[in-house]
Backbone as JSON Lines, residues from 0, in Angstrom:
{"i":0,"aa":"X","n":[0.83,-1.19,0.0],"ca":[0.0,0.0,0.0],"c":[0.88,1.25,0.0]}
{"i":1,"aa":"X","n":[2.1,1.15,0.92],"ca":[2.77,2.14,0.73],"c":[3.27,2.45,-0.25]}
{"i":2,"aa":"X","n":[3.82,1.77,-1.04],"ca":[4.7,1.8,-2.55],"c":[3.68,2.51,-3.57]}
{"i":3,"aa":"X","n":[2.22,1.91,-3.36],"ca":[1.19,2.24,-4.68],"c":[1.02,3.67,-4.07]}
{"i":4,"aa":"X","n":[0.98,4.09,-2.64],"ca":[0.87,5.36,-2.26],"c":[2.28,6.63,-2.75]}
{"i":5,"aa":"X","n":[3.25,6.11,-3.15],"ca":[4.01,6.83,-3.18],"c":[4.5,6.72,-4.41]}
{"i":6,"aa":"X","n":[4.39,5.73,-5.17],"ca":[4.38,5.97,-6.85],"c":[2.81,7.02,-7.43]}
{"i":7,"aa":"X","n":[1.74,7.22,-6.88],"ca":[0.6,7.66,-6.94],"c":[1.23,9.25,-7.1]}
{"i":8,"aa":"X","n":[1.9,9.6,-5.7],"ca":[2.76,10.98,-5.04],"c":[3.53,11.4,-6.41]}
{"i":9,"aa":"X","n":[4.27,10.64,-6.64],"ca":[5.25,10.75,-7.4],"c":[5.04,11.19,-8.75]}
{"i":10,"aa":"X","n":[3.49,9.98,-8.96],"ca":[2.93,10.57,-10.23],"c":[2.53,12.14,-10.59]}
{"i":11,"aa":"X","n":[2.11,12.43,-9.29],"ca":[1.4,13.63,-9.11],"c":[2.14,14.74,-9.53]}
{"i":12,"aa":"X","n":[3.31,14.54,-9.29],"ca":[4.68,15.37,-8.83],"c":[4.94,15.62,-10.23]}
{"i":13,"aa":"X","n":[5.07,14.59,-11.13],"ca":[5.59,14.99,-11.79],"c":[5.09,15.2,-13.28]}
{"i":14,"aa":"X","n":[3.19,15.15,-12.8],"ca":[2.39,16.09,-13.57],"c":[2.42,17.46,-13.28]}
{"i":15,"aa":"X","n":[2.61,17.84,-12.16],"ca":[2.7,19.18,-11.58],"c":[4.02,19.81,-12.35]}
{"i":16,"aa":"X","n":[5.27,18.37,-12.3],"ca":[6.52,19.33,-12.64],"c":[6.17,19.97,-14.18]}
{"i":17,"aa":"X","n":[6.03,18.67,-14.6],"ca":[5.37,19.02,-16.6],"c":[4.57,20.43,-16.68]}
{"i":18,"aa":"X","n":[3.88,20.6,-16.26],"ca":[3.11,21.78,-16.05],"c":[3.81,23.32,-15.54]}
{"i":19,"aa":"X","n":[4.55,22.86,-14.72],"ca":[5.4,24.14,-14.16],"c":[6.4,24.89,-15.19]}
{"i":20,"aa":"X","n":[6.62,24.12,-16.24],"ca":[7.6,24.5,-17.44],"c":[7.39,25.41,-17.82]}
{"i":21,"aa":"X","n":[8.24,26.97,-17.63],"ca":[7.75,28.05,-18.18],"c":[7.53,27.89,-19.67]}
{"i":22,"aa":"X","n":[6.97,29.2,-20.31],"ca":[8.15,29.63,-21.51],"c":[9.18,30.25,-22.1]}
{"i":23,"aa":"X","n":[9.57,29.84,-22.73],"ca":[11.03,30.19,-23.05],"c":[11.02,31.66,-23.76]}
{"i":24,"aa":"X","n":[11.21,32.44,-22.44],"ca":[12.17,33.91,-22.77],"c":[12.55,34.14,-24.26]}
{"i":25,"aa":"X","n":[12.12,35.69,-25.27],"ca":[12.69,35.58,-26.4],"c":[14.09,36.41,-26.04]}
{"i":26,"aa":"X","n":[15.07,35.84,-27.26],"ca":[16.05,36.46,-27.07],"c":[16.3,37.94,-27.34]}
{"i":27,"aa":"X","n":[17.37,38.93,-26.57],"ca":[17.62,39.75,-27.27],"c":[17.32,40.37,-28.46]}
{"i":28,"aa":"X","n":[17.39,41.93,-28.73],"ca":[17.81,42.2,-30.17],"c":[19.44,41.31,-30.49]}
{"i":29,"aa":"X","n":[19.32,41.28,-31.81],"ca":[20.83,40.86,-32.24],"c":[21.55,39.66,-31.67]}
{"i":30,"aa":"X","n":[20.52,39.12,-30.53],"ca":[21.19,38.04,-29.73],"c":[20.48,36.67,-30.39]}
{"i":31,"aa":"X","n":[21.77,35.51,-30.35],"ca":[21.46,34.23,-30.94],"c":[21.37,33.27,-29.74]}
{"i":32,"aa":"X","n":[20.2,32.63,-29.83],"ca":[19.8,31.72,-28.57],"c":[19.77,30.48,-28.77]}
{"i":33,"aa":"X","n":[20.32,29.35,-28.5],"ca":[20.63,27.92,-28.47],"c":[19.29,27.46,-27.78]}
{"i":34,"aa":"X","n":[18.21,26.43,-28.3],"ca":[17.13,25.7,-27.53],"c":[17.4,24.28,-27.66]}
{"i":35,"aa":"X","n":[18.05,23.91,-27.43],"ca":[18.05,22.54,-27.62],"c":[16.77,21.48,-27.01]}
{"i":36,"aa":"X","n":[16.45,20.85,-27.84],"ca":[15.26,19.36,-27.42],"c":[15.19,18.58,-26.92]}
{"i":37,"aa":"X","n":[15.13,18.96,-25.87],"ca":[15.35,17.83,-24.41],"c":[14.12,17.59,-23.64]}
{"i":38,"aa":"X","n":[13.1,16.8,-24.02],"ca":[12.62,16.48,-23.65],"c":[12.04,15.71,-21.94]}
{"i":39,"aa":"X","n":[13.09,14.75,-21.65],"ca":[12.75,13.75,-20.41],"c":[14.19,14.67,-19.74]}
{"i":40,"aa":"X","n":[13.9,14.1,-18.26],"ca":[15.17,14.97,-17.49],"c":[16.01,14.52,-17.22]}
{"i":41,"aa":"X","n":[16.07,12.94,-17.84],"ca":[17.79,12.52,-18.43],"c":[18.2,13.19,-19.77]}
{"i":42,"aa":"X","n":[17.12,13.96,-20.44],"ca":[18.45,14.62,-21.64],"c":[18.79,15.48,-21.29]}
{"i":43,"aa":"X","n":[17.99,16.63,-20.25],"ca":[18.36,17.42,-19.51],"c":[19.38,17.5,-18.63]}
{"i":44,"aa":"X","n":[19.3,16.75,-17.6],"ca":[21.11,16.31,-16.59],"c":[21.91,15.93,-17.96]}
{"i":45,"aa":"X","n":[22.07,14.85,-18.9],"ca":[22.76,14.81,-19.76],"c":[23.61,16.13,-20.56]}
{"i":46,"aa":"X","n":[22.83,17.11,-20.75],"ca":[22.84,18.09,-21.39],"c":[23.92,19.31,-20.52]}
{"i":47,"aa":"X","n":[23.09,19.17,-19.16],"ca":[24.34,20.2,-18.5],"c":[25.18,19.84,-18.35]}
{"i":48,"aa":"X","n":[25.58,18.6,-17.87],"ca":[26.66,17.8,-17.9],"c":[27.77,17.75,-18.42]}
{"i":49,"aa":"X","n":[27.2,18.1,-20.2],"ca":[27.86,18.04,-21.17],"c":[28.45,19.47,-21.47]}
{"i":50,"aa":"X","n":[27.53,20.69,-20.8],"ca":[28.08,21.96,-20.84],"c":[28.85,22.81,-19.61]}
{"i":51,"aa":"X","n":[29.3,23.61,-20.34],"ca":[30.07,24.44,-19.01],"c":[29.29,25.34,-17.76]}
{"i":52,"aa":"X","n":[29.92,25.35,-16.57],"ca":[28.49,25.83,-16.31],"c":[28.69,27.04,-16.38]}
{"i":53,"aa":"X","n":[29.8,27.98,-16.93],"ca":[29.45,29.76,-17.6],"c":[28.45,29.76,-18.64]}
{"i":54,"aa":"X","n":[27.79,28.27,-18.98],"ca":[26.79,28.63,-20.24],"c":[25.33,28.7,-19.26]}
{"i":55,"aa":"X","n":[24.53,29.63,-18.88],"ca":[23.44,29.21,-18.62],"c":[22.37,28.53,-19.39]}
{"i":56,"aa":"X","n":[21.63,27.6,-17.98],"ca":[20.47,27.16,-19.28],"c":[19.27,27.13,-18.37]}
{"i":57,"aa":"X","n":[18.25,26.9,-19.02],"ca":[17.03,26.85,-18.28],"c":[15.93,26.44,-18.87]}
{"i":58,"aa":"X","n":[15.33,25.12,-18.34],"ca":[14.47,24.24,-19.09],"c":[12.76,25.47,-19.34]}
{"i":59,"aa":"X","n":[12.73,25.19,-20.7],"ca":[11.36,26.03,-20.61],"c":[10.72,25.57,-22.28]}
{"i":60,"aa":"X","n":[9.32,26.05,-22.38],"ca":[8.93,25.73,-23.61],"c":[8.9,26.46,-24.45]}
{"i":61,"aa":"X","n":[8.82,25.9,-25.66],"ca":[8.65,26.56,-27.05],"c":[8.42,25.72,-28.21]}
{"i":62,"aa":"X","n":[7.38,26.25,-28.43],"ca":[6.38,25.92,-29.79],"c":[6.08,24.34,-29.11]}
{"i":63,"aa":"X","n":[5.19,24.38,-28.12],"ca":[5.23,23.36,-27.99],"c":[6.35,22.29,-27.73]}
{"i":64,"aa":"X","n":[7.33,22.41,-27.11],"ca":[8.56,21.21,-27.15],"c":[9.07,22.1,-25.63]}
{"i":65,"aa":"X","n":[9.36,20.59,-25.25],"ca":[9.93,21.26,-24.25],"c":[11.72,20.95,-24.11]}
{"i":66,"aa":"X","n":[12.11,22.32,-24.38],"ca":[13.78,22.67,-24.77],"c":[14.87,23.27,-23.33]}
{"i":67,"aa":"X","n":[15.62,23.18,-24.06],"ca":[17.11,24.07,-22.63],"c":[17.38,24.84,-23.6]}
{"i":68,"aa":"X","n":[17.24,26.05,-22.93],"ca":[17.41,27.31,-23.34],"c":[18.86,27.66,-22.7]}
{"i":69,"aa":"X","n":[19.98,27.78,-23.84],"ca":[21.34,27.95,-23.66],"c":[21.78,29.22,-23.46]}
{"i":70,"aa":"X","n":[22.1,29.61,-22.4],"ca":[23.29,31.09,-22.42],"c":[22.17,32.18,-23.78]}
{"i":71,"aa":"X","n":[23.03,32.68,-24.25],"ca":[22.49,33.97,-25.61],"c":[24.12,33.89,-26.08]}
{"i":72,"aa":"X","n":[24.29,34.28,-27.56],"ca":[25.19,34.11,-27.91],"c":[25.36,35.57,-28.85]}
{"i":73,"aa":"X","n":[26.29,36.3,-28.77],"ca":[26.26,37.38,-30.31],"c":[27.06,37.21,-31.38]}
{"i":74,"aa":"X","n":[26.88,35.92,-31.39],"ca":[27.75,35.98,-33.12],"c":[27.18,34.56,-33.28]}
{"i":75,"aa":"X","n":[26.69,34.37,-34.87],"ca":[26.0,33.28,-35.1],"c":[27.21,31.7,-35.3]}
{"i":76,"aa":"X","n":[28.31,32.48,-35.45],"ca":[29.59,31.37,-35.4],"c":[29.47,30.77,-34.17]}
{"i":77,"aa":"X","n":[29.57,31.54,-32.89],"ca":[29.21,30.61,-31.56],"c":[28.14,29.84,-31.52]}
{"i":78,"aa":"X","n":[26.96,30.2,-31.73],"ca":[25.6,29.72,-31.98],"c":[25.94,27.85,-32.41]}
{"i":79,"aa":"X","n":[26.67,28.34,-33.67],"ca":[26.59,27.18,-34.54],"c":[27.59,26.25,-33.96]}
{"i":80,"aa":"X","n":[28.63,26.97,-33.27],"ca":[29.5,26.09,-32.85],"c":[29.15,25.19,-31.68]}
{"i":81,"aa":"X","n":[28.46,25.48,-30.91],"ca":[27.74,24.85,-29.82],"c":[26.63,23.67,-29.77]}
{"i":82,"aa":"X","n":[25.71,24.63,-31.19],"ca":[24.83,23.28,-31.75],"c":[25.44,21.77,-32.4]}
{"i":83,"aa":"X","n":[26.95,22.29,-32.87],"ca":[27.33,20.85,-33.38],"c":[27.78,20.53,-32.22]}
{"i":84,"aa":"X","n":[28.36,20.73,-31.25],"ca":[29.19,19.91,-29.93],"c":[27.86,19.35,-29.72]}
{"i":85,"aa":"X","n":[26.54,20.07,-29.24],"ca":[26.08,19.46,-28.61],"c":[25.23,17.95,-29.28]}
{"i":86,"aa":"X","n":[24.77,18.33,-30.69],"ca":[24.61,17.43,-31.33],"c":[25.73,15.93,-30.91]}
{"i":87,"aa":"X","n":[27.08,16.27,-31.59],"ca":[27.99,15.34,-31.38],"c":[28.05,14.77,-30.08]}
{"i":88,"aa":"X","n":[27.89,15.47,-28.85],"ca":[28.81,14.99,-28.09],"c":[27.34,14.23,-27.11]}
{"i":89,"aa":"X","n":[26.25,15.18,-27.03],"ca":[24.64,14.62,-26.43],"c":[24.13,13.96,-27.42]}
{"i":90,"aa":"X","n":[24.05,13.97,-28.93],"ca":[23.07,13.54,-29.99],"c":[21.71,14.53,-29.43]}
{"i":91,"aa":"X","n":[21.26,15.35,-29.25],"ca":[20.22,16.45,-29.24],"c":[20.58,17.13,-30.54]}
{"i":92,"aa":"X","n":[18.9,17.51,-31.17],"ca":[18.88,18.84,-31.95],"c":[18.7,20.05,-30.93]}
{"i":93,"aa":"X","n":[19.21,21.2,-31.87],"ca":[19.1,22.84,-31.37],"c":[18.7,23.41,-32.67]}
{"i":94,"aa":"X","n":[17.55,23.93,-31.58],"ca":[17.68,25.12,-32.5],"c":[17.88,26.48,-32.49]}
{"i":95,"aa":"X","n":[18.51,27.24,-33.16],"ca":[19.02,28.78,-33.38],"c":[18.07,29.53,-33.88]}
{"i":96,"aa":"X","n":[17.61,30.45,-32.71],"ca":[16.29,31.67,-33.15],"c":[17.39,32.87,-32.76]}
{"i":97,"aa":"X","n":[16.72,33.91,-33.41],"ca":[17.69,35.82,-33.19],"c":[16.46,36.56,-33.15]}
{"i":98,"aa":"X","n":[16.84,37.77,-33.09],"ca":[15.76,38.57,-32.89],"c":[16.53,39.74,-33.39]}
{"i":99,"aa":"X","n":[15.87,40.52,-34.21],"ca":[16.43,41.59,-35.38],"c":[16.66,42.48,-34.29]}
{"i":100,"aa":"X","n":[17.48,43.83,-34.46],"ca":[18.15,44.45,-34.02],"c":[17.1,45.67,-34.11]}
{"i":101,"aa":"X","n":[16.51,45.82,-35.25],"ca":[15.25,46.63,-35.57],"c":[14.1,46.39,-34.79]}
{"i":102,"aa":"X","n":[13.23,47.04,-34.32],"ca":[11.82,46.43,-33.29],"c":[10.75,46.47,-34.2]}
{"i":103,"aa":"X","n":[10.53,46.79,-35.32],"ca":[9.26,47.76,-36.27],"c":[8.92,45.82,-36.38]}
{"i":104,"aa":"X","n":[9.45,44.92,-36.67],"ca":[8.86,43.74,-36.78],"c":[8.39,43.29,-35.85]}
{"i":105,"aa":"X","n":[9.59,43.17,-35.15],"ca":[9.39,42.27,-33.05],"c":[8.32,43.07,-32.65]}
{"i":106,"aa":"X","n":[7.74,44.08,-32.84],"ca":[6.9,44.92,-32.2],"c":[5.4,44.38,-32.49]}
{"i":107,"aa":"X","n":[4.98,43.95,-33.4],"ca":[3.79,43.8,-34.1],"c":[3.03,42.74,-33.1]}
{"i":108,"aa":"X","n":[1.88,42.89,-32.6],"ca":[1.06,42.08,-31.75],"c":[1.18,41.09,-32.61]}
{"i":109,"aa":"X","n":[0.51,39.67,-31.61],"ca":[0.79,38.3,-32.07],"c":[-0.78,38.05,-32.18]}
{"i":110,"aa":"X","n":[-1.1,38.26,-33.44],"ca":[-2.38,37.77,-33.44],"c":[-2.55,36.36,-34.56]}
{"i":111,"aa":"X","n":[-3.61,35.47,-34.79],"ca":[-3.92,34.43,-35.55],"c":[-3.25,34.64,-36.46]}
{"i":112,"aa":"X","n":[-2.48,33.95,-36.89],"ca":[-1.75,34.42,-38.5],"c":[-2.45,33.52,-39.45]}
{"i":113,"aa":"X","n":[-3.02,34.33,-40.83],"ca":[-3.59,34.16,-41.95],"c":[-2.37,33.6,-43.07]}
{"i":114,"aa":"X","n":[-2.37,32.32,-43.86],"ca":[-1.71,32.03,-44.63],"c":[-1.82,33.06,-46.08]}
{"i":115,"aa":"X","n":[-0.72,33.37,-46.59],"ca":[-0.44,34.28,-47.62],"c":[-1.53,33.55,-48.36]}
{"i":116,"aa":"X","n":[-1.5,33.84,-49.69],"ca":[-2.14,33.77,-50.78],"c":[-1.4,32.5,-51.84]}
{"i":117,"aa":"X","n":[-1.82,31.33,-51.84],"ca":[-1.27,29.97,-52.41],"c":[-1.26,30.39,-53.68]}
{"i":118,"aa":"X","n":[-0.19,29.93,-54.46],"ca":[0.38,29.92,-55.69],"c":[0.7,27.91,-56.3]}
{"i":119,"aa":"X","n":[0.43,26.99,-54.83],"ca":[0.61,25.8,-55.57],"c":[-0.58,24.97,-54.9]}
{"i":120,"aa":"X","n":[-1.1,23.91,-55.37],"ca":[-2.2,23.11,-54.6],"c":[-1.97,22.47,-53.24]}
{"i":121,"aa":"X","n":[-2.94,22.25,-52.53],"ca":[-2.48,22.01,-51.3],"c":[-2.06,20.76,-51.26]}
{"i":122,"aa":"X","n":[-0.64,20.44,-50.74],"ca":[-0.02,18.88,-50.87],"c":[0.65,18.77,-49.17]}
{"i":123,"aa":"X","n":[-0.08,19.08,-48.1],"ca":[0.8,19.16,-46.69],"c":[2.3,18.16,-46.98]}
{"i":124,"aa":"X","n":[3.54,18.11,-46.83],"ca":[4.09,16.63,-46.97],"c":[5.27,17.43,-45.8]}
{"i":125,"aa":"X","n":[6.31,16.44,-44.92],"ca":[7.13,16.45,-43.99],"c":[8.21,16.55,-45.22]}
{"i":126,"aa":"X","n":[9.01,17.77,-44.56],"ca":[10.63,18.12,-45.39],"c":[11.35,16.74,-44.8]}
{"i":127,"aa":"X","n":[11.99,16.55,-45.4],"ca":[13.41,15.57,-45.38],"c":[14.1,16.03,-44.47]}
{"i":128,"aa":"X","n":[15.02,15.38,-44.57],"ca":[16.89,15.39,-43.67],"c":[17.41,16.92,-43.97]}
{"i":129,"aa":"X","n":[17.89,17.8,-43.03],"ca":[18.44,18.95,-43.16],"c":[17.72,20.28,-42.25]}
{"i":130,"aa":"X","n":[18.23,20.89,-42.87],"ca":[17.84,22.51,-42.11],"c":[17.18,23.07,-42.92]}
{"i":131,"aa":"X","n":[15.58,23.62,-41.75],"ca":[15.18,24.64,-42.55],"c":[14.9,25.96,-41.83]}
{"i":132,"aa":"X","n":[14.9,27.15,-42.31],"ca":[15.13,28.38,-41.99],"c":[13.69,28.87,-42.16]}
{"i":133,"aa":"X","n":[13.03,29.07,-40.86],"ca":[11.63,29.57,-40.52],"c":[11.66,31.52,-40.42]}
{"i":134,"aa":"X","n":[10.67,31.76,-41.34],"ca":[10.85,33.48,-40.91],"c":[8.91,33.68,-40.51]}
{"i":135,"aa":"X","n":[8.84,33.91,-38.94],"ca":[7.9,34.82,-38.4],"c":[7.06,35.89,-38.86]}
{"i":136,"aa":"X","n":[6.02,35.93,-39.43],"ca":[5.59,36.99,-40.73],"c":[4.44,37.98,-39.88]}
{"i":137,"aa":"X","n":[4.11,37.1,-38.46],"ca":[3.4,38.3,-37.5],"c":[1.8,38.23,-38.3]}
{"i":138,"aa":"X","n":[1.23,38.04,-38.91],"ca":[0.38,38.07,-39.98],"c":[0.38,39.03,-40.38]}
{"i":139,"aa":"X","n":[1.4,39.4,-41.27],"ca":[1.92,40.43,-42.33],"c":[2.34,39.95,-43.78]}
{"i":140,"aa":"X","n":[1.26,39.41,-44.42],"ca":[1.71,38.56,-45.6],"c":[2.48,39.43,-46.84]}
{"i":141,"aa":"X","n":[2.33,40.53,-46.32],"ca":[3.24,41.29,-47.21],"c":[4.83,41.46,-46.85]}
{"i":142,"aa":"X","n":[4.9,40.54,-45.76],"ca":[6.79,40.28,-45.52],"c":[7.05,39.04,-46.87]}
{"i":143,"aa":"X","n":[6.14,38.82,-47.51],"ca":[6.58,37.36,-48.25],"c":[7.42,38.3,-49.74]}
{"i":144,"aa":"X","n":[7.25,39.47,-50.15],"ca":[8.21,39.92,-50.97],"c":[9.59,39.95,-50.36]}
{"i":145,"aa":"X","n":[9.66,40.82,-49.4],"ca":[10.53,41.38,-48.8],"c":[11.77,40.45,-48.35]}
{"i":146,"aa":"X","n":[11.24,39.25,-47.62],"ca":[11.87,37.86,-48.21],"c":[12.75,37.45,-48.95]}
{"i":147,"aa":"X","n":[11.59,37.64,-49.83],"ca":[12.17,36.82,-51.3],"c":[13.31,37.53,-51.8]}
{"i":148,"aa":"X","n":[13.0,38.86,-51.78],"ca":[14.53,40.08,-52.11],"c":[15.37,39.57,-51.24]}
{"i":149,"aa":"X","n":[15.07,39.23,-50.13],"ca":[16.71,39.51,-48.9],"c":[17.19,37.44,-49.74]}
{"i":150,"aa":"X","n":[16.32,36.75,-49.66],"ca":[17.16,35.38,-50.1],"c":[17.16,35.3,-50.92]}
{"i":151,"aa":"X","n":[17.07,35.82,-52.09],"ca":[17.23,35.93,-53.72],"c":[16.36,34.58,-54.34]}
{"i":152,"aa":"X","n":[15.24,34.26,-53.71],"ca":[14.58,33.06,-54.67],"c":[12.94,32.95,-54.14]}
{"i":153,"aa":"X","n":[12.23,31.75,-54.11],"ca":[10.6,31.62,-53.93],"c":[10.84,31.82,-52.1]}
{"i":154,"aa":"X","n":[9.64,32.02,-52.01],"ca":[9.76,31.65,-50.44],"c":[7.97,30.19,-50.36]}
{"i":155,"aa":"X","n":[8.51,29.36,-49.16],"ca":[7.63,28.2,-49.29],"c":[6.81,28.81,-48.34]}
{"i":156,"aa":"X","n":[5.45,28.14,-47.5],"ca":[4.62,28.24,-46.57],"c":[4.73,27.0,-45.75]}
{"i":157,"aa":"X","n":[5.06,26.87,-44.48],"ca":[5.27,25.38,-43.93],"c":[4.59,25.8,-42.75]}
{"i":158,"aa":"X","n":[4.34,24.31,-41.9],"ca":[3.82,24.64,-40.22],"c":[4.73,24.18,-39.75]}
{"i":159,"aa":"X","n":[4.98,24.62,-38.9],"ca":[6.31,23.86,-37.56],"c":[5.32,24.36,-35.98]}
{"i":160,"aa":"X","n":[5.43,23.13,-35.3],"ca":[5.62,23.09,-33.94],"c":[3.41,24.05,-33.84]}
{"i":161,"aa":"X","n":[2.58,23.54,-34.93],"ca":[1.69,23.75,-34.73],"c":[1.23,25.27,-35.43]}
{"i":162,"aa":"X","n":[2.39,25.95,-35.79],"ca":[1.94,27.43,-35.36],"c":[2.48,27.73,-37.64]}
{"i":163,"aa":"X","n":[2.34,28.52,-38.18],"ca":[2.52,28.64,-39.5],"c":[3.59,29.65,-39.59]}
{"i":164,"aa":"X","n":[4.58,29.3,-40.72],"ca":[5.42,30.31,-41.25],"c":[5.78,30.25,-42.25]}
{"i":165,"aa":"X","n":[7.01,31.19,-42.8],"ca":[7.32,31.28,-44.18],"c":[8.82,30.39,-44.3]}
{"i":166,"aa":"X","n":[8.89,29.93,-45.25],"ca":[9.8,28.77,-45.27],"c":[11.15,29.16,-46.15]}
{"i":167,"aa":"X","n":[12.02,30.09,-45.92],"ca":[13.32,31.06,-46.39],"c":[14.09,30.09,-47.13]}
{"i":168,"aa":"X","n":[14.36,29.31,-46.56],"ca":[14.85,27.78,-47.36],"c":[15.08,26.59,-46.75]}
{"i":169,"aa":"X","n":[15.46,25.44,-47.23],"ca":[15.21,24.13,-47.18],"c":[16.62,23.69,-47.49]}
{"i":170,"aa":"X","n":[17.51,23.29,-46.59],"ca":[18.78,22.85,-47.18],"c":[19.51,21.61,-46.69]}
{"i":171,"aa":"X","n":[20.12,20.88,-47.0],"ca":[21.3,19.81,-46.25],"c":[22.6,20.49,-45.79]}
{"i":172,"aa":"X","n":[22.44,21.6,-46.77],"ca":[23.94,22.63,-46.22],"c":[24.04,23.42,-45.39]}
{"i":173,"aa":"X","n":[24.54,22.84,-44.03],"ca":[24.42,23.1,-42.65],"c":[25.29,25.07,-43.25]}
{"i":174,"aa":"X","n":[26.12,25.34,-43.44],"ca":[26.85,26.94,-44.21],"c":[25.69,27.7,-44.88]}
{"i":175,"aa":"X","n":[24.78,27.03,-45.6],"ca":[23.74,27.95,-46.46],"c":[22.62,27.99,-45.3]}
{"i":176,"aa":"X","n":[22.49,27.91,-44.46],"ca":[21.33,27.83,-43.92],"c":[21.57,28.68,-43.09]}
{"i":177,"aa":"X","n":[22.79,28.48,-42.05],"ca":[23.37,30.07,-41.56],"c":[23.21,31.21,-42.28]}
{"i":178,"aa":"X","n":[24.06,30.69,-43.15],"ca":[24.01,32.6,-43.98],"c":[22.84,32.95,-44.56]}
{"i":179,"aa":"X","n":[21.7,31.85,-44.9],"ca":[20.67,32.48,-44.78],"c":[19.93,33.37,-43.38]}
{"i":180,"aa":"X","n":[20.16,32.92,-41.95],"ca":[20.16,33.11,-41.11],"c":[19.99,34.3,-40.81]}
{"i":181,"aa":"X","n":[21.38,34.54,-41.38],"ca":[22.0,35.75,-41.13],"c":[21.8,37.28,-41.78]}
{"i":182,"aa":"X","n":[21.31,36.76,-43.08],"ca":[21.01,37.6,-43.87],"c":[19.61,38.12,-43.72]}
{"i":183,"aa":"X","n":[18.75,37.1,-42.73],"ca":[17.07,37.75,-42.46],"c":[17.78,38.61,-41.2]}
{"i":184,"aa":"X","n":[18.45,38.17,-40.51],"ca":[18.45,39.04,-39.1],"c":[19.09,40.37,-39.42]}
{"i":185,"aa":"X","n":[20.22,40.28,-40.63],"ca":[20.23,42.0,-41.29],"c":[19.59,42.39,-41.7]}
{"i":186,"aa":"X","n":[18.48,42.15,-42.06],"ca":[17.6,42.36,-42.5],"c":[16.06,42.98,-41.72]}
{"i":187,"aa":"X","n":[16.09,42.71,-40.64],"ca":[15.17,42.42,-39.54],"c":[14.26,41.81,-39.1]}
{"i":188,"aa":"X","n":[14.31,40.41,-39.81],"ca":[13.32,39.3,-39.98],"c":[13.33,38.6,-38.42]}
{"i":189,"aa":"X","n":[12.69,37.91,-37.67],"ca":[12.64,37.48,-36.97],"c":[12.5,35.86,-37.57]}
{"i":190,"aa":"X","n":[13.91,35.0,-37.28],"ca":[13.89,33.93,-38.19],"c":[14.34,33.24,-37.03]}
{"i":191,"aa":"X","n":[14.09,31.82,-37.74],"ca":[14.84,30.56,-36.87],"c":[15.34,29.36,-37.52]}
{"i":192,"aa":"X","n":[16.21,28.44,-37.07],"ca":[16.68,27.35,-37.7],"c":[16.57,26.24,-37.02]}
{"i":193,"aa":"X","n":[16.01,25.02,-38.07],"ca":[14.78,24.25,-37.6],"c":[15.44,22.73,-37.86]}
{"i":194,"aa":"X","n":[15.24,21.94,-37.15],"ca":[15.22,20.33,-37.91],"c":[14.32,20.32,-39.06]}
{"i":195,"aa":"X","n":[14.77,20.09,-40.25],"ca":[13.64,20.32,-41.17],"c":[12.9,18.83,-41.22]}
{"i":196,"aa":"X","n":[12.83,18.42,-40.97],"ca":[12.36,16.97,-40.58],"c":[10.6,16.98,-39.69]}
{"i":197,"aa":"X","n":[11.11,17.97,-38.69],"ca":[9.53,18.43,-37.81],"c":[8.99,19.51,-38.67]}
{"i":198,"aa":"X","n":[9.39,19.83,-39.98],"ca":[8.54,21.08,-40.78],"c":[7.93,20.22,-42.11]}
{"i":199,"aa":"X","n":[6.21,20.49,-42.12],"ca":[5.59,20.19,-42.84],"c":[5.22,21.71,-43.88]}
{"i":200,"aa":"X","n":[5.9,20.96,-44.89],"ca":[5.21,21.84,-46.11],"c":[4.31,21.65,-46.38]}
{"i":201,"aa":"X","n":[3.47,23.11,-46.83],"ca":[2.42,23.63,-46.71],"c":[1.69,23.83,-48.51]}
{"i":202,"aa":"X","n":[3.1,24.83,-48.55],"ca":[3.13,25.26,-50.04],"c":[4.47,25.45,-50.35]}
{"i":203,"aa":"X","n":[4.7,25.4,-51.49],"ca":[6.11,25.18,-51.91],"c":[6.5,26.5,-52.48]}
{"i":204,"aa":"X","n":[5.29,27.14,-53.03],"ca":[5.84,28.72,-53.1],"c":[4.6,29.53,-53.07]}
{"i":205,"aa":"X","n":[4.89,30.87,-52.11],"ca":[3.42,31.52,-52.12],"c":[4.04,32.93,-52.83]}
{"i":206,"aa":"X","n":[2.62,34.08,-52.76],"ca":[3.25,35.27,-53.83],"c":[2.25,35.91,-53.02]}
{"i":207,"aa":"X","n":[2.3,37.11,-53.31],"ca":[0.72,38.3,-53.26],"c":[0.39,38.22,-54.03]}
C-alpha cells in the first residue's frame, strides 16, 4: 500500500513538474539563442553535464517542445558552434532563433496568422533530412516579398511546432542555412533554424 501510495505521489509530482515549465524567454535584439530538445530529465542532466556551467540554461517551452534554453550568444559562429558539440557529443537537436536588431517587426502584436495567398495546390508533406530556416511573418503577408529580395529566390509556406510560417529555405547545407540566417536578421526578420524533418510543407511557393 505504501509503494502504490508513493508511486501515486510521485505521479502527481511529476504532472505538476510538466506543467510548471515556463516559456522560453525571447532572445535579445541581435542576440542568438541555443534551444536545444530535451525532452525527459535525463536529456536534460545529460545536457548540462555536457556543458560548461558559464553557459546558462534553463528548461522552458517553445512551440510546444519542451527545450534548454542555452546562455544567448552574439555571433552566429558561436551559436553554430555549440549546436554541433552538442549534437555530437549529447546527440540532441538545437535550434538557433535571433531577434532583429530593428523592433518595427518584433513589435507587431501576435495575433492568428492568416496564410499568404497559395500559388501551388495544397499537398501538406514532412521536409526531409536537413535545415530549414523559418521566418515569423506576424500576420503580415506582405513580408513574403521582402523575403524573397533579402534570399534571392521563392519563399515556401510550412507549419512547424503547430503554429505557420514562411519557409526562407530548405537545405542539407548546414553553411547555407546560416548565412541564410543571417542575412534575415540583417535584415530584420525574426527567423529561426529548424530540424527540417519536424517542418511540414504547406506550399512550396506563395506570392501576393
Amino acid at each position: 500500500m505504501s509503494f502504490a501510495y508513493a508511486g501515486l505521489i510521485g505521479g502527481i509530482s511529476s504532472v505538476f513538474a510538466q506543467q510548471a515549465i515556463p516559456l522560453c524567454q525571447p532572445p535579445n535584439a541581435g542576440e542568438y539563442l541555443l534551444l536545444v530538445v530535451s525532452p525527459t530529465a535525463n536529456n536534460q542532466k545529460q545536457l548540462r553535464s555536457a556543458l560548461p556551467p558559464e553557459l546558462k540554461t534553463i528548461t522552458c517551452k517553445y512551440l510546444n517542445e519542451t527545450v534548454t534554453r542555452v546562455g544567448g550568444f552574439n555571433k552566429i559562429d558561436d551559436a553554430n558552434r555549440w549546436a554541433r558539440y552538442v549534437s555530437n557529443i549529447v546527440g540532441l537537436s538545437a535550434i538557433i532563433t535571433t531577434r532583429p536588431t530593428t523592433p518595427d517587426v518584433q513589435a507587431q502584436p501576435r495575433r492568428q496568422p492568416q496564410p499568404p495567398q497559395q500559388t501551388v495546390s495544397y499537398n501538406p508533406q514532412a521536409l526531409g533530412e536537413g535545415y530549414a530556416v523559418l521566418v515569423d511573418y506576424y500576420n503580415r503577408p506582405e513580408l513574403v516579398n521582402s523575403v524573397q529580395q533579402t534570399v534571392g529566390g521563392n519563399v515556401g509556406f510550412v507549419s512547424y511546432g503547430q503554429r505557420p510560417y514562411l519557409l526562407a529555405v530548405y537545405t542539407t547545407n548546414q553553411s547555407e542555412a546560416y548565412n541564410t540566417l543571417q542575412k534575415l536578421n540583417n535584415g530584420g526578420f525574426v527567423a529561426s533554424i529548424v530540424d527540417s524533418r519536424k517542418v511540414i510543407l504547406l506550399r512550396s511557393t506563395v506570392r501576393l
